[in-house]
Every structure is written in C-alpha cells, then in structure tokens.
N, C-alpha and C positions, 0 to 999 in steps of 0.2 A: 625164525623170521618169516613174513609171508609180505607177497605184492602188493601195497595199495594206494591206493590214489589219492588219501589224505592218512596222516599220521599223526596226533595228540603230542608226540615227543620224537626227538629224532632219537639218534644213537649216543649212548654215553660220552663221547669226543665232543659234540659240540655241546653237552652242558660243561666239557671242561673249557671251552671257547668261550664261552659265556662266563666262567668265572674271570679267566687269563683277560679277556677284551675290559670284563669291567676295572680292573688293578691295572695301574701303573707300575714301569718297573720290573716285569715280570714279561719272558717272554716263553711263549709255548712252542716247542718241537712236536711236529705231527707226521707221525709213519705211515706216510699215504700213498696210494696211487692218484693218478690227474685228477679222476672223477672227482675223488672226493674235495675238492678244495670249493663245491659248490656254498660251505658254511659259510663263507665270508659275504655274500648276498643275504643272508637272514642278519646281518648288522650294519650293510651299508644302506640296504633297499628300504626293511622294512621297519627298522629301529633308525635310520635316518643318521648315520654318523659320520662325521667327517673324515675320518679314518680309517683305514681297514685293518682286521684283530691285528693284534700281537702274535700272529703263527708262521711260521715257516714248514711246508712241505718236502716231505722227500720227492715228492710228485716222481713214483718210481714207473715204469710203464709195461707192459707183458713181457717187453725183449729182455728187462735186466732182472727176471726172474730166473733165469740161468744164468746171471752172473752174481757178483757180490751186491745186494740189498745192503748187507750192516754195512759194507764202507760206505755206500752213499745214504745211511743215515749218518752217520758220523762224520763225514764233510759238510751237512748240511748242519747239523749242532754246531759244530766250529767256525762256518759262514754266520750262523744269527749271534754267535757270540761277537764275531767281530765286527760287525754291522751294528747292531743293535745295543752293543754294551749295558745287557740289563743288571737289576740285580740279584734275579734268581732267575731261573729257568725249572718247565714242567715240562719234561717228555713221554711220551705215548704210542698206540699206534691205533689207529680208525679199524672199523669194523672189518677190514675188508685184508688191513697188514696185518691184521692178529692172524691172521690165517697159514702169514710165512714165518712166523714163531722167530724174530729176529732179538727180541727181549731189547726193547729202547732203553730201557733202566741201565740193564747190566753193563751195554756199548757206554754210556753216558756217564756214568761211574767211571770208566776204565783210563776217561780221557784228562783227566786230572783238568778242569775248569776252576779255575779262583774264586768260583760262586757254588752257593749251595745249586746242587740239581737235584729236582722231586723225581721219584718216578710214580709213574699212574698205572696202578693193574685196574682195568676197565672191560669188565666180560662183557663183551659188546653183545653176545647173542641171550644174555640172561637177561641184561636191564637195560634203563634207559636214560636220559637225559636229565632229569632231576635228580635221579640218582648217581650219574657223571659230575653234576655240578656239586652236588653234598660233599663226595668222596674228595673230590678234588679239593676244595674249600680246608676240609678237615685234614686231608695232607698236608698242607701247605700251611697249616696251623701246628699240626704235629712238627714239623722242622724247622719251623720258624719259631715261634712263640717262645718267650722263657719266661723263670721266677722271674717277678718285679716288685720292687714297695711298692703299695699304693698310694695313687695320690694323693693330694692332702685334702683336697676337695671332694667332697661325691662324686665316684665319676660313673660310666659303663661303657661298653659296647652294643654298638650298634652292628647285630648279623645277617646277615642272609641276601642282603640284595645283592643281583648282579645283573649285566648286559642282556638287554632281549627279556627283563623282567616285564611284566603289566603292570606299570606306573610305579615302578620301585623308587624313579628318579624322585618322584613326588610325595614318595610315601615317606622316604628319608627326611626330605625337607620338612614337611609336616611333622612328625615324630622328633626331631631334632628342635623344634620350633618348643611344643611341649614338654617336652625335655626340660629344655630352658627354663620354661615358665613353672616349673614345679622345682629349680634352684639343682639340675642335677647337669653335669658337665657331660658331654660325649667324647670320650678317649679316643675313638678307633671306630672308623665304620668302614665295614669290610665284606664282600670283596671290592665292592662297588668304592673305586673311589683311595683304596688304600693301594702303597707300596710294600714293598716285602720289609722293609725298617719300622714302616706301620705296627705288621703284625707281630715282628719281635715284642712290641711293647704292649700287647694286648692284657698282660698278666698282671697292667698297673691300675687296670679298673675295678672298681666294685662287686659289679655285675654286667650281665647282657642282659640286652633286651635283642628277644629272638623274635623277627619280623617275618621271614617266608621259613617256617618250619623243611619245606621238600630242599632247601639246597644251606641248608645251616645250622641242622639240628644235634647234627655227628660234631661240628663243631661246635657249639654249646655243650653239650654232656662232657667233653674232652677236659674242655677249660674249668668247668664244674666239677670233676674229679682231679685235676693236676693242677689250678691253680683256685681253689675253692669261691669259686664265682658261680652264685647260682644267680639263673636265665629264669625269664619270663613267660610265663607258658599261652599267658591272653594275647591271641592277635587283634588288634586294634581296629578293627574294621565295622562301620555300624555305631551309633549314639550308646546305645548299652556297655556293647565290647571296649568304646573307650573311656568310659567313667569305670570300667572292671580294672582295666589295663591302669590305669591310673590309680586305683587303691592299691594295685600289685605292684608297681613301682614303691611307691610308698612303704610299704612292708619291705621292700628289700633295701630303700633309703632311707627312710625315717624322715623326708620330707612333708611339713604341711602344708606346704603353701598353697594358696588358695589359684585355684582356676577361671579363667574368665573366661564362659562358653554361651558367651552374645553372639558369637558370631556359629553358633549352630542354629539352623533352621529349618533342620530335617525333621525336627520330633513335633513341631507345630504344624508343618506345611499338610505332613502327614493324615494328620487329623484335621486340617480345616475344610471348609465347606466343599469344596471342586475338587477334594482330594477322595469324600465319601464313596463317589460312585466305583472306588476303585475295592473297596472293601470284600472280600469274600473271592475276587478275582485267583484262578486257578495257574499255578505257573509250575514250571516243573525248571529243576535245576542240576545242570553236571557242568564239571570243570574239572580242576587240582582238591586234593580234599581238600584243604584249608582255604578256600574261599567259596569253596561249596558250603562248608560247615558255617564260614558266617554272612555267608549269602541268607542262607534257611530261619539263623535266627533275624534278621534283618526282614524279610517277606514275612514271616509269620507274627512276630513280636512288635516290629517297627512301623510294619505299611498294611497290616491286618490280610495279606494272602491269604492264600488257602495252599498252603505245598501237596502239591500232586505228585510230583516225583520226583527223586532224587538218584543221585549216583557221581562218580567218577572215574577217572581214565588211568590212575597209579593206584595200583594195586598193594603199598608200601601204605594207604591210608585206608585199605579196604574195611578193616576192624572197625575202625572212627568210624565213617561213616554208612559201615550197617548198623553200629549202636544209633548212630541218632535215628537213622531213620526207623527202626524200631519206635524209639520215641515221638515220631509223628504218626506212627502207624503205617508207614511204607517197609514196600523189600526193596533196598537200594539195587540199581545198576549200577556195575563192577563191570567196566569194557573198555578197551582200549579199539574198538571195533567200530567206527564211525556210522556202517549202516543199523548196527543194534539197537544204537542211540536213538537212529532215525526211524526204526520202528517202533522203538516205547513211546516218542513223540506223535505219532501216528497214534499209536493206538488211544494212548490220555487224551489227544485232542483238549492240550491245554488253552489258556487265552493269551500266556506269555510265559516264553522260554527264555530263561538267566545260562545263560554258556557260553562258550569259546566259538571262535572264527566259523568254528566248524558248525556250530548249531545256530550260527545265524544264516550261515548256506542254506543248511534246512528248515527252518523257519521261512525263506524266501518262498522257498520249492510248495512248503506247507501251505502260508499264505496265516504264519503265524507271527506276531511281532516278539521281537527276541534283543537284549540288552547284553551286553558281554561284561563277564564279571571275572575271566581267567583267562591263562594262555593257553591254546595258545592264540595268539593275537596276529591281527596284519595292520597296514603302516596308518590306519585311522585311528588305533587304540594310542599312537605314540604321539600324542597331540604335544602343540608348541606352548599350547597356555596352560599352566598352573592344575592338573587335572590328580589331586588324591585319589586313593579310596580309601585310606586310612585315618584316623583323628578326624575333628569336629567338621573340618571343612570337605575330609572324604566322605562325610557322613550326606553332609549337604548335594556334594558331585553325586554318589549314589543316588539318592531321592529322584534328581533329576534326569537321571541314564536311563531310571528304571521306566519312571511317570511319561515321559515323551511318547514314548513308542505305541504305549495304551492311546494317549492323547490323542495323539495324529492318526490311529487308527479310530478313535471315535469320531472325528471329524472327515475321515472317509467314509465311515457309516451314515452321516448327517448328510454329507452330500448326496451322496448315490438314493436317499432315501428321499432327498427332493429334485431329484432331475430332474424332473416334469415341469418344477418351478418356475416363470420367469426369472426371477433375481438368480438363479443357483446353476442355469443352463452354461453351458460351454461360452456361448458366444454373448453372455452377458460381462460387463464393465465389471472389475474388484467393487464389492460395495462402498471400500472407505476412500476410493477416488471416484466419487458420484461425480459431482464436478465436471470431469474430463471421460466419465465411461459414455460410449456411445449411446445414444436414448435406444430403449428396448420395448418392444410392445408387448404388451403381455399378451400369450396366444388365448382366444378365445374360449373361453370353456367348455367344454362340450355339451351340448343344448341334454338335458334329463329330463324326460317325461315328466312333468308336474300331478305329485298326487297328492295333496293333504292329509290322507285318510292314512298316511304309514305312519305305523304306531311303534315305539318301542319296546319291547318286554323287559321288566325286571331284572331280570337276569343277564341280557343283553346290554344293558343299559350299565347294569354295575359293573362288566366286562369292560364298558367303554372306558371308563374311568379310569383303569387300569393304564391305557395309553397314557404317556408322556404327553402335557397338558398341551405343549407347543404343538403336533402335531395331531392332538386328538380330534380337531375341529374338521380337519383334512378327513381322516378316518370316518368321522359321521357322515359324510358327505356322501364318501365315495360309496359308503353302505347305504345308503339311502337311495344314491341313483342305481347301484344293483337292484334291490327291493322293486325298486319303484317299475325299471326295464323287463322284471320278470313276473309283475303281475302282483308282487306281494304286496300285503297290505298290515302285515304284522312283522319286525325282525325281530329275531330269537338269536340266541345264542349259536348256534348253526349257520344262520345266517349271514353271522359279522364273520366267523370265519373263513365260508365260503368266498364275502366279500374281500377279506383278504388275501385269499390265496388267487382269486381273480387279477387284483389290481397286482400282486408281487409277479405274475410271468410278464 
C-alpha cells in the first residue's frame, strides 16, 4: 500500500459494499475500526441514494485492542441480525482489521444464525475493489445458487452490475429493454437489484449475459461449469459492439427476431457534415479494461479518432489491453499511479482525453477537453435522466459525451480568435437577442498606410487560401497593413507569417 491523494479503486471491502448495497435482503457485517465506516459516503454523496448500505461496523477503537475484538464482532453480527432480519448475511474485515487476525467467517459460523452466512477472505493489501466486488458476487453465487429446470421460455441472466457502478442503473434498462425485443426473458439480474431467493434461482436460466466483466466474470464461469450456462463475452457498448452482442445472444437463443434500430443515431451523426472536422482528432484513453477496450473500438472504428494512447488502472485486464494496443500500434499504460497517467498525457499532448474523474482533473490542469467513459466517477456521471452507454441508445449518449467537449472547445477557439471583433467583444449583446442587446459601436479601424502597389506572390497567395474562408478575409488585411507599415511592396510567403505571429501577441 502507499499514500495518495487520488486512488482509481479503493480496498477490496468496499467493492463488497458495492455488491451488498446493490441486493436487497442481504446484509454485510464489517470488522472495522471508526475510520473506516467513511464507505457509506461514496453511496449516499456521490451515487445519490436515499439509503445508507446494508453494513453494520464493529467500529472497534485503539482501547479495545487489548481487550476482546471477536466478542464485539459477534455482538455486532447478532445486533444486525436482530435489526435487520435479512436473508443472508456476508462477513468480512476492512484493510485495517485484517491486521488483528480475528477470522469474521470462523466467529460467524460458530454462532448458529437461521440464515445462510457467506464469509469473505478479501487480501486487502494484494488487490482491490473490483476484485472485492467479483469475489464477493461469486461467493454469494457459490452458496446460494442451485440445480434448477429451466424455464419454459428462453430465459438468462443478467450479471455484473452493482451499486457505485458508471451507469449500470441504465445499462440494465437498456439491455433488458433489448432483451425483450429479440423474445428472450430475464430471469435474474444480479447483484444489482436481486435478493439472496433471487440467486437461489439463477440455475433456471438459459444463459448469462455478462455486462461488467471486473465484478462478474468469477460468476459466469461458476454457473457455466456447475449449471451449464454459457455467458456472453461482447459487452454491448458502441453501434458495432451491439449488433455483435446481439448475433451472440442469438447463437446462444436461437432467436430471430427482428431489431428495430431507428432509434440509433450515432452511426449517421458520426459521419455527417459538422461531425467531419472531428475526423483524425487524437485522443488518448485509460479507465477499467472493459470500457477502455470499447471505448478504443468506438474512437477509432465509430467517430474516425486517431488513438494515441491507451491504458488502464486493473492490472487483472493488463494482457487484454496490451494485446489491443499492440493492434493500434501503441505500448499500453498499466498504472494504478495517477501522476503516470498525467505524465503520458503530458507528454502525447493529445486533443481529447476519454477517462475517469481523475483524468478529467487533468485535462483541466492541461487545458485538454476530456469525456468520462469509466469509474471511477463523481456525482455528475449519476445523472437523473435516462443516460446509457450500452445498446442503441448508449450508443447515441456516447456520440454526444464525446462530440461536446470538442465542440465547446472549438467555439472557444472562434471566440478568442475574434476578440478584436465588434459583435464577439465582452461587452457586446448575445447575437440572437439583437432586439434587446445594447447598440454597440464598432471600434474604428485602425487607419493602414494606403499603398496600391502591395502585390501578392504566388505562393503567398496559395498559403492564403489555406485559411478557413470565414476568417480569411480578416487575414489579408491584416497582412496587408503589416506590408504596407513596413515599407513592403511585395508579400511572400515569409511575410504572411511574420504577419501572423505579429497580430497573435
């Protein structure tokens, strides 16, 4: 472990809070000291919930580490039993009670509870939160789940979302929505959303459809060898990734039914006229592997980027994504190290950064525009309206998340490049409330020596053209009255530039 001031994942306990917060029914015992009960802020603050988790702390303190710790886990297991009458319970201990070797399982076991108790071995100083939430998930799949008949209808599973996810809430809806429309039922979506009676029944589906690989993939391969359910391996992210995902459903249902994908607008917007100037644009991208991985195809395949750089922060997708980046001709960044990031960003001096909370900090600092495509996230990515990133319509939300930031940065470029202007100055009216803006006087030009005799050269001249047509006329001018202030009587190619490194101080 080392000190630092921003961290991509917390410690493996709160991706089991993230699973426990997302399930109903389920209540978590956590072998903490005070400090740590800070977790319950990362679900009320910035995930927006009206609830605080499903956990109860031993919140033990320095004095009762000379006395008995396991009794007062074990009064505290007995208190959330009697409070909270769940129907299962997951016990554990935070990075900090691993340390007093108290064994939460073993006490938990001992106490003869009328409900199943998981326990959680969680090496808090080897890994981290995704891989707390995985582990946790597939426990809790492992004790619960059993044989079932299948249904009579096609059905699956829906894995991997949980609490504190990047728009998991939405990615379900959408996915579930599709689902529907291709005649396939959802049995179980889990964690997010199921009870522990849920997952008993998980073994009566078809198949899974595995949605966030980092916190549900130990649980797919489980169910795939012990109740022969094979999962889906396309995450559904991006125009492309979901007509893939949807033939791969189809081979594992044998559904044909037809799709209605009107309501995508991503593959056209993409390519039409205002969308061009975006083409060839450089961006560099880190997150979680799996939306780094279809973040990359998305920039590169979908909106014509240029990938500059790639990486990510779990080191459990490091393989994946140095194969791809191989395939674009990059050496991936593999860091959990937040200033690393912000030196390979530094040094690519890309046009636009796709990353987590953290790389939009830097992108500030840079002064580069930056779209967030991973967690980790803060409470603007937990919006109240309708916001995918997965199926037709996250397709669409993408397009938009990405295009803005470019946008409004070219329209800071526009301005600042006619400050000078009347119409564009500070203290002029909005132009579409002419009407009501105060009348503005245009400042008078600055009087240019008059000389007829300035000639253009060839080469100068086909240099001009090059300027962006709106602004080109501005350009002659102002090379003209350089010229003209310094005597010349010919502009050259030398010239125009001079004149513009003139007028840009």
């Amino acid at each position: 472990m080392k000190l630092t001031v921003w961290t991509y994942e917390g410690p493996p306990h709160v991706g089991a809070m993230r699973v426990a917060t997302g399930m109903k029914g389920l209540h978590y015992v956590l072998h903490a000291p005070q400090g740590d009960t800070y977790a319950d802020l990362l679900f009320t603050m910035i995930e927006r919930r009206d609830h605080r988790p499903p956990v109860t702390y031993t919140t033990f303190q320095a004095r009762d580490l000379g006395s008995d710790t396991a009794g007062l886990f074990k009064r505290a297991c007995q208190d959330a039993y009697d409070r909270f009458q769940p129907e299962a319970i997951i016990v554990g201990a935070s990075c900090t009670a691993e340390l007093i070797q108290d064994d939460p399982g073993g006490l938990a076991e001992t106490m003869g509870l009328p409900i199943p108790v998981i326990p959680l071995e969680l090496p808090s100083y080897q890994r981290k939160e995704n891989f707390g939430a995985d582990e946790t998930f597939f426990q809790i799949v492992r004790h619960l789940a059993k044989p079932a008949e299948k249904t009579a209808r096609v059905s699956c599973n829906i894995i991997g979302p949980t609490a504190l996810g990047f728009r998991h809430r939405d990615d379900v809806q959408e996915i579930t929505n599709l689902l529907y429309e291709l005649g396939i039922e959802v049995n179980v979506t889990a964690p997010m959303g199921a009870t522990p009676g849920d997952i008993a029944r998980m073994g009566q589906a078809h198949f899974n459809v595995l949605l966030y690989p980092e916190t549900g993939e130990q649980a797919a391969r489980y169910c795939e060898k012990t109740f022969g359910q094979p999962y889906t391996k396309v995450v559904p992210i991006g125009a492309g990734a979901t007509w893939d995902f949807i033939e791969e459903v189809r081979r594992h249902s044998g559904s044909a039914a037809q799709i209605d994908s009107d309501c995508l607008r991503q593959s056209w917007w993409s390519r039409s006229v205002d969308s061009t100037y975006l083409t060839g644009k450089r961006v560099f991208i880190f997150g979680d592997g799996t939306h780094v991985k279809t973040a990359a195809r998305i920039a590169r395949d979908e909106m014509g980027f240029e990938v500059a750089g790639i990486g990510c922060y779990n080191r459990e997708y490091a393989r994946d994504v140095r194969t791809l980046a191989k395939d674009y001709g990059l050496e991936a960044l593999i860091s959990d190290d937040y200033l690393a990031v912000e030196r390979a960003i530094e040094a690519l001096q890309p046009e636009m950064i796709l990353g987590t909370q953290m790389e939009r900090h830097i992108g500030k600092r840079l002064g580069i525009p930056c779209a967030v495509i991973s967690a980790p996230v803060h409470v603007q990515d937990f919006p109240a309206r309708y916001s995918p990133q997965m199926g037709f319509e996250g397709a669409n939300v993408i397009f938009d998340t990405w295009i803005h930031p470019l946008v409004m940065g070219l329209e800071e470029h526009l301005l600042h490049m006619f400050r000078e202007d009347f119409e564009f100055n500070d203290a002029a009216g909005p132009s579409h409330h002419g009407g009501h803006a105060t009348p503005q006087t245009a400042p008078a030009p600055e009087a240019a020596p008059q000389d007829d005799n300035v000639i253009w050269l060839s080469e100068a001249e086909k240099e001009l053209k090059k300027i962006p047509f709106f602004v080109r006329g501005k350009a002659r001018r102002n090379t003209e009255f350089y010229a003209t202030e310094r005597g010349l009587h010919e502009i050259s190619l030398d010239t125009l530039y001079e004149a513009k490194a003139h007028f840009a101080r």
